[in-house]
C-alpha positions, -999 to +999 in steps of 0.1 A: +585+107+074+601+074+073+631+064+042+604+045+025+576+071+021+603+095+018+614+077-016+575+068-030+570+107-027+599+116-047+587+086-072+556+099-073+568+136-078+595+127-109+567+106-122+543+128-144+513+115-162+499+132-197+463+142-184+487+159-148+500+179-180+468+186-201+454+195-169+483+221-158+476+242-196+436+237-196+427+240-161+394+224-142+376+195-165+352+181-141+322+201-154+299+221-127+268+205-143+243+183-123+252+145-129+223+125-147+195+109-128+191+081-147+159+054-144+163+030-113+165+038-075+195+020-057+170+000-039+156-015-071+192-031-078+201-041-041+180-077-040+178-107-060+153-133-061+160-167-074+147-153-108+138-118-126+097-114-121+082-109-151+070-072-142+108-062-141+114-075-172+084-059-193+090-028-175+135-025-185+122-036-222+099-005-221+126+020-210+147+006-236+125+015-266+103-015-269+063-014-278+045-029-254+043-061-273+077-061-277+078-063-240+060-087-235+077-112-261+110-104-244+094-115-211+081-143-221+112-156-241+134-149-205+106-170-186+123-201-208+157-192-199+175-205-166+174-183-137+212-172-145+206-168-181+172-147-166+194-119-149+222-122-173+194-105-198+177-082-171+212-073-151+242-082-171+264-064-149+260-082-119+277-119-117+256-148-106+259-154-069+288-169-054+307-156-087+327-127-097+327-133-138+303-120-157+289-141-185+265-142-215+253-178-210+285-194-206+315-175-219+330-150-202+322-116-206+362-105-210+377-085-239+386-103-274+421-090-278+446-064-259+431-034-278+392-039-270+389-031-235+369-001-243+353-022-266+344-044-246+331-017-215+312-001-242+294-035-251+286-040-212+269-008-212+247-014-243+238-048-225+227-029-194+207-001-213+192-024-240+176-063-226+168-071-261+205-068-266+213-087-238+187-117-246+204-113-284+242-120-266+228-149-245+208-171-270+211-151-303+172-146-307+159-108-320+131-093-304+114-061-319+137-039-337+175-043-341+192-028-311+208+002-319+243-014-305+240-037-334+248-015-362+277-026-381+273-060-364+288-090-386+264-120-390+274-146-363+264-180-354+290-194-332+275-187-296+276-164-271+312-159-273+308-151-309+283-124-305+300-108-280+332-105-302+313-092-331+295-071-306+333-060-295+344-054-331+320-031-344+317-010-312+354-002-317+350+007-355+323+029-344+344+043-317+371+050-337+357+065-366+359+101-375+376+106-332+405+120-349+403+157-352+365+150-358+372+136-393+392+111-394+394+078-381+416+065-347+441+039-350+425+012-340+454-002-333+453+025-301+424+012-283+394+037-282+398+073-274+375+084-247+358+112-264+348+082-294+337+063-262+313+090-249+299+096-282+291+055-286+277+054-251+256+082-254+242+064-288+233+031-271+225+040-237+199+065-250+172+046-245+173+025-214+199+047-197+183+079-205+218+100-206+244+112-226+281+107-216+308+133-215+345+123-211+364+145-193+407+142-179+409+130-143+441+139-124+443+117-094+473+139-081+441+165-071+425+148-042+395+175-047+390+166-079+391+130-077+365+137-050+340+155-073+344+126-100+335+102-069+311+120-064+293+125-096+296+085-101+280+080-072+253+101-077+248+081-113+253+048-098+225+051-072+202+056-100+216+023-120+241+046-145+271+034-150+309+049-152+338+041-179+375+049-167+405+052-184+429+042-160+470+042-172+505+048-158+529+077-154+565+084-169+581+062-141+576+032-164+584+050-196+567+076-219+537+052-236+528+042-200+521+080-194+486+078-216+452+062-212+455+026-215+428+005-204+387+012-198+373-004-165+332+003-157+324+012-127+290-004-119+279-002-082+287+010-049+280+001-016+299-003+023+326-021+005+336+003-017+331+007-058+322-021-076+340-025-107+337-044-145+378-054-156+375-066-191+409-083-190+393-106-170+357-105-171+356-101-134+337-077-107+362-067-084+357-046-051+375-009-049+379+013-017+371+042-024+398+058-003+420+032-027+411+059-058+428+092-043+463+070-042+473+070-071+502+053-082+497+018-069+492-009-093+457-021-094+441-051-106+407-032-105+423-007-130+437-037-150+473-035-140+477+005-140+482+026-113+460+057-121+425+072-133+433+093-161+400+100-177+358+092-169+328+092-194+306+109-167+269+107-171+249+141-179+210+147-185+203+149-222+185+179-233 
């Protein structure tokens, strides 16, 4: 072992991270349940025509809830949008080619303020279970009934960038209400916990994800167990599900880097590795998987951080 490795062990060993310790008193948290299966085949999501057929769109405005008429308006409201603005409403979590931001028309799909990066994942999830949602963050025009995302929803009329902040806003009040011993409400001040996460994703990914999301604590010190949460996202991800982590830092940079601090989405995977949604930025950056089991590296991927803490992992609903 050479002096350098030699010394980024010993880092690594005096630096501790709170789910290594939550972990060390309540044992396994990856749960031995089946991962959810979700709606689409990876093949459905691996090819791009210059524009969204029509069929596509009727048939993700049906999984999402809408009456066939409903459908059917949607589509025909997308057939007078752009081809970008088109997949921004049927796939909003894939960037235009030749770009790596995601965008609702043409702002930026990037968190409003430091404290809505969950927020802000949460809102990217709604947008890919719920096309009338997505149509409603690119032009502002309803179709059918009111997403279930938009509940608590200020009245905006400022453009996309505007939506998408109210959007942000009251998916963290929602988040952070009654997460605090089951009563109470989170500071919002704190970001959003991830069990307030999973209980918001489950409520608007019901419909046109078909799943319910359970957080669980990640310690990316346990290569097998970082393997099994790999694993699990795959498996969702193949089926067009995707993954919130917490990622967050250890005690080498101080006691409040130690806890969850920023929510990334995991939202494909190929040869390359995991694809990833950074809030921060807005952007879809590329993650070897290999890159995952070391922890302790600053990551832009993970916003900065240096580890996975925690997942909202997909299950099948009863």
């Amino acid at each position: 072992m050479t002096p350098t490795s030699t010394r980024l062990t010993a880092a690594r060993l005096t630096a501790v991270q709170l789910t290594s310790a939550l972990r060390a008193l309540r044992g396994r948290s990856v749960p031995c349940v089946q991962s959810a299966a979700g709606h689409e085949p990876a093949a459905a999501v691996l090819a791009r025509s210059s524009r969204p057929a029509a069929d596509l769109v009727r048939a993700r405005a049906v999984r999402a809830g809408l009456a066939p008429d409903g459908a059917a308006e949607l589509a025909g409201r997308v057939a007078r949008l752009t081809d970008r603005e088109a997949w921004q409403v049927v796939e909003p979590l894939r960037p235009a080619p030749g770009a790596d931001v995601l965008r609702f028309g043409t702002a930026a799909a990037r968190q409003v303020d430091e404290t809505s990066c969950g927020a802000a994942v949460l809102a990217m999830l709604a947008a890919q279970a719920d096309p009338a949602l997505a149509l409603w963050l690119v032009t502002g025009e309803h179709v059918g009934e009111e997403p279930a995302a938009l509940d608590g929803v200020a009245p905006v009329s400022s453009g996309p960038q505007g939506r998408l902040a109210a959007l942000q806003a009251a998916l963290h009040v929602r988040g952070t209400r009654r997460a605090l011993l089951g009563a109470l409400p989170w500071p919002t001040a704190l970001g959003t916990p991830p069990w307030g996460a999973a209980r918001v994703a489950t409520e608007v990914c019901a419909g046109g994800l078909g799943v319910a999301y359970r957080s669980v604590m990640v310690d990316d010190t346990r290569p097998d167990e970082v393997r099994a949460v790999l694993a699990r996202a795959r498996r969702s991800l193949a089926h067009g599900v995707p993954v919130p982590l917490y990622t967050g830092g250890d005690t080498s940079h101080g006691l409040a880097a130690a806890v969850p601090r920023h929510v990334v989405l995991l939202t494909g995977a190929d040869a390359a590795g995991l694809r990833l949604y950074e809030p921060s930025t807005g952007r879809e950056l590329v993650l070897p998987e290999e890159a995952v089991l070391d922890g302790g590296v600053p990551r832009a991927a993970y916003g900065g951080w240096s580890h996975v803490c925690w997942a909202l992992l997909p299950v099948r609903r009863a």
